[in-house]
C-alpha positions in Angstrom: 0.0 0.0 0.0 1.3 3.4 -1.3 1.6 5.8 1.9 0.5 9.0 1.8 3.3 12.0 2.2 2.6 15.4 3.9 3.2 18.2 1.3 5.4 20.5 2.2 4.2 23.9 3.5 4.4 27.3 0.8 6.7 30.2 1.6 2.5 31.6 2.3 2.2 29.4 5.4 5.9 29.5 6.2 5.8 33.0 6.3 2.7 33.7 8.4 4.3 31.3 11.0 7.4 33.0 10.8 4.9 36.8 11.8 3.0 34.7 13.9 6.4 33.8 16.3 7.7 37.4 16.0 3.8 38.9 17.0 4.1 36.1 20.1 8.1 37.4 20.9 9.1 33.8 20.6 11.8 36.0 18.9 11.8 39.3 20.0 12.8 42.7 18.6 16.8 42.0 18.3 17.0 38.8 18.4 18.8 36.8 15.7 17.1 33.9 13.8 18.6 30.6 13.0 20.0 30.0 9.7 18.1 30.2 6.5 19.5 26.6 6.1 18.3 25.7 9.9 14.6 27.3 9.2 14.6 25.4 5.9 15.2 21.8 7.4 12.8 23.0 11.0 9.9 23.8 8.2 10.4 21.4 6.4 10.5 23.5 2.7 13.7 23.9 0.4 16.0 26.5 1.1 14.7 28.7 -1.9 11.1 29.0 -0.2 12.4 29.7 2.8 14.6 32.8 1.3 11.1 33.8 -0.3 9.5 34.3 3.3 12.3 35.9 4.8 13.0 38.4 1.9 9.2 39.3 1.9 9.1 40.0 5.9 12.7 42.3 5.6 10.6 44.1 2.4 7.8 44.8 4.6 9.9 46.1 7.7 9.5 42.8 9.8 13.0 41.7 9.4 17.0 43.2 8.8 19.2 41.2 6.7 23.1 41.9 6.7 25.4 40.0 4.8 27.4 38.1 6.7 25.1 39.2 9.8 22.5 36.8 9.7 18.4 37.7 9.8 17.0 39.7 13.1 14.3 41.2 14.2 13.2 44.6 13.8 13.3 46.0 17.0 10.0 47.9 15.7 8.7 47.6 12.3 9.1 50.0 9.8 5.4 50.9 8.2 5.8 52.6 4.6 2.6 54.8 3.4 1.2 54.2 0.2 0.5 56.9 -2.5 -1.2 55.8 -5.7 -1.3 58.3 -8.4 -5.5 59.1 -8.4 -7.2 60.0 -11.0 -8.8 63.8 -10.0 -12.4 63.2 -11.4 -12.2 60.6 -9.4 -11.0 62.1 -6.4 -13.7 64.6 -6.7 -16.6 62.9 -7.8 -16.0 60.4 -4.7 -16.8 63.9 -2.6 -20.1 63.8 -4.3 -19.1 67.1 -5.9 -19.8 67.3 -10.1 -16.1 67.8 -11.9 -14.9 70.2 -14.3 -12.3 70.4 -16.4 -10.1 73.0 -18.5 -6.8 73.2 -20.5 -5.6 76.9 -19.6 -2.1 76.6 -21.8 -0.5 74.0 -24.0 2.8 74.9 -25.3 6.3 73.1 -26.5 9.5 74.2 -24.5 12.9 73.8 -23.8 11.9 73.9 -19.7 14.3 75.3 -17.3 17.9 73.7 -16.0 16.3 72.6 -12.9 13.8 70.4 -14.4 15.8 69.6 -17.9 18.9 67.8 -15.1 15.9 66.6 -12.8 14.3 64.2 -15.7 18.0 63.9 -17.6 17.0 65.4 -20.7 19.4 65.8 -23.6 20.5 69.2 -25.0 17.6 68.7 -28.3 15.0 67.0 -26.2 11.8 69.3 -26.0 9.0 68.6 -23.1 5.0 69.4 -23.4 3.9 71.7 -21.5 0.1 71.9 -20.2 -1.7 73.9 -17.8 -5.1 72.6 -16.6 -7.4 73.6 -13.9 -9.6 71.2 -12.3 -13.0 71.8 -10.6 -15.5 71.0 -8.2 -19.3 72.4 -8.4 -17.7 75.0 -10.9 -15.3 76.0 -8.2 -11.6 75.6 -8.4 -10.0 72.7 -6.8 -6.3 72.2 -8.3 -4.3 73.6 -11.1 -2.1 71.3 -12.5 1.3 72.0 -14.2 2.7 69.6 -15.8 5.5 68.9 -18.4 5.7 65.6 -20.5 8.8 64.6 -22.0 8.4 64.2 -26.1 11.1 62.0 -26.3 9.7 59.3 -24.1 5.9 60.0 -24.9 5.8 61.6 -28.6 2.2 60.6 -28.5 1.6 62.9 -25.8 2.4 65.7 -28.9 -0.5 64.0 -30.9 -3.0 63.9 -27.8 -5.9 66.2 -27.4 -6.0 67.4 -24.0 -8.7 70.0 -24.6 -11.9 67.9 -23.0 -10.0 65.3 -20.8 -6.7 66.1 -18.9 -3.3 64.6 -19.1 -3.8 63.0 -15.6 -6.4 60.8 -17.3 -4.6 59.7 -20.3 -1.1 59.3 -18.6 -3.2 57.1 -15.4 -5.0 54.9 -18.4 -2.6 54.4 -21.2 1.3 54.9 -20.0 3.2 52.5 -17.3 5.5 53.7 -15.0 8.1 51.8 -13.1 9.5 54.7 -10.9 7.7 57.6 -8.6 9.3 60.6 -6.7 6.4 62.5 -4.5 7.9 65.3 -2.7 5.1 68.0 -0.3 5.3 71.2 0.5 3.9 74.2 1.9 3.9 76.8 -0.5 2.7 80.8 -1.1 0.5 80.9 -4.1 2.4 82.7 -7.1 0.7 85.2 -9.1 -0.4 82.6 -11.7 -1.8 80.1 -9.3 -3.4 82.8 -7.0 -5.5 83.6 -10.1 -6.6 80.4 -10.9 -7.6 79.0 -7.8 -9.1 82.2 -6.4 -7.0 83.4 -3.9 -4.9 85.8 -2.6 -0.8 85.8 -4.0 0.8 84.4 -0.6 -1.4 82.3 0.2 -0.1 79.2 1.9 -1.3 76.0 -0.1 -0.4 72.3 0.1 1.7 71.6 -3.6 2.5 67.4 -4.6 5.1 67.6 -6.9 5.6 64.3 -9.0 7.7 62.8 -11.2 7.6 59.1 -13.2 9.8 57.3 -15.1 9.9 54.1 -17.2 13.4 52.0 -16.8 14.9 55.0 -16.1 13.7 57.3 -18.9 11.9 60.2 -17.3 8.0 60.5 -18.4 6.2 63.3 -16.6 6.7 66.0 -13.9 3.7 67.8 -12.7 3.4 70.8 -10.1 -0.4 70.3 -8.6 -1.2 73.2 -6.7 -4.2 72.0 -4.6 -7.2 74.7 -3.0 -7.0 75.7 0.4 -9.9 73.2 1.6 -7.5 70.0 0.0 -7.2 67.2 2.2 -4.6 64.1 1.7 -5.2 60.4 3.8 -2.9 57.9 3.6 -3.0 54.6 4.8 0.1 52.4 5.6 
């Protein structure tokens, strides 16, 4: 009679034991684990789906790896926010509010030094620039500046952004394997003051973004956000 063998477990199960000991402080914060080997032969899996589980837990702040230093605990875990790049009708029509939408400028440039060595531009490389204004109820909610590389996305050239925005079309149609978000605190300039209906100086909260594709720059947009503008993030 053929006997039956117990499978062995995935790096899934292998992993949520591995939380599940850490949660309990059968190792506690500091403490150094066996040997990836050790674990391997204790669980029961090959080496390879034990490296799996660990690898995940150090990505998502459980665990430090060194080389040569072995696998410890956090002492506490890191937590990393996430930011996914929204799509503004969406962002306002989930407030209940009705969305509006126009293109204030669209014009080809050179761009200035500061952004031409920010997205690595070449010396004949020319960037899209567009100037939009979003709205809620008719009233204005964020102005968007943004410049789109022609090299990378010559389509964007070809694309009508009069009726629909480029944060639509670059959300729905163009990947992106890189993000830098930085925040600030900013006094309204002139141009944004006029557009969002407020006084120059005003303080406002300003996400500047920029994505790339394997290291060829895409996009860089300056969204200047109304004074009422609130960000959650969950992590």
């Amino acid at each position: 009679m053929k006997v039956k063998t117990k499978a062995a477990p995935g790096y899934a199960a292998v992993k949520e034991e591995i939380l599940r000991r850490i949660r309990a402080k059968a190792w506690a914060p500091g403490d150094l684990l066996p040997g990836e080997i050790e674990l391997a032969g204790e669980f029961g899996v090959a080496r390879g789906t034990m490296n799996r589980a660990l690898r995940e837990l150090t990505e998502q702040g459980y665990l430090e790896r060194k080389r040569k230093g072995g696998t410890r605990v956090r002492p506490s875990p890191l937590r990393a926010a996430r930011f996914e790049i929204p799509l503004v009708r969406a962002e306002i029509e989930a407030t209940g509010a009705v969305y509006g939408y126009e293109l204030l400028s669209r014009r080809i440039e050179a761009g200035g030094a500061a952004l031409r060595a920010l997205l690595g531009l070449d010396n004949d490389e020319q960037l899209l620039r567009l100037a939009c204004l979003h709205l809620a109820d008719g009233k204005p909610y964020q102005l968007e500046e943004r410049w789109i590389s022609i090299s990378a996305l010559p389509q964007a050239g070809r694309a009508d952004f009069s009726a629909s925005g480029p944060n639509e079309w670059l959300v729905q149609t163009v990947p992106y394997s890189d993000v830098e978000i930085c925040f600030e605190a900013n006094g309204a300039s002139a141009l944004v003051a006029r557009h969002l209906g407020v006084a120059p100086g005003t303080p406002l909260f300003t996400t500047l973004r920029t994505t790339w594709l394997k290291g060829k720059a895409l996009t860089h947009v300056r969204l200047s956000h109304h004074v009422h503008y609130r960000m959650v993030a969950r992590y």
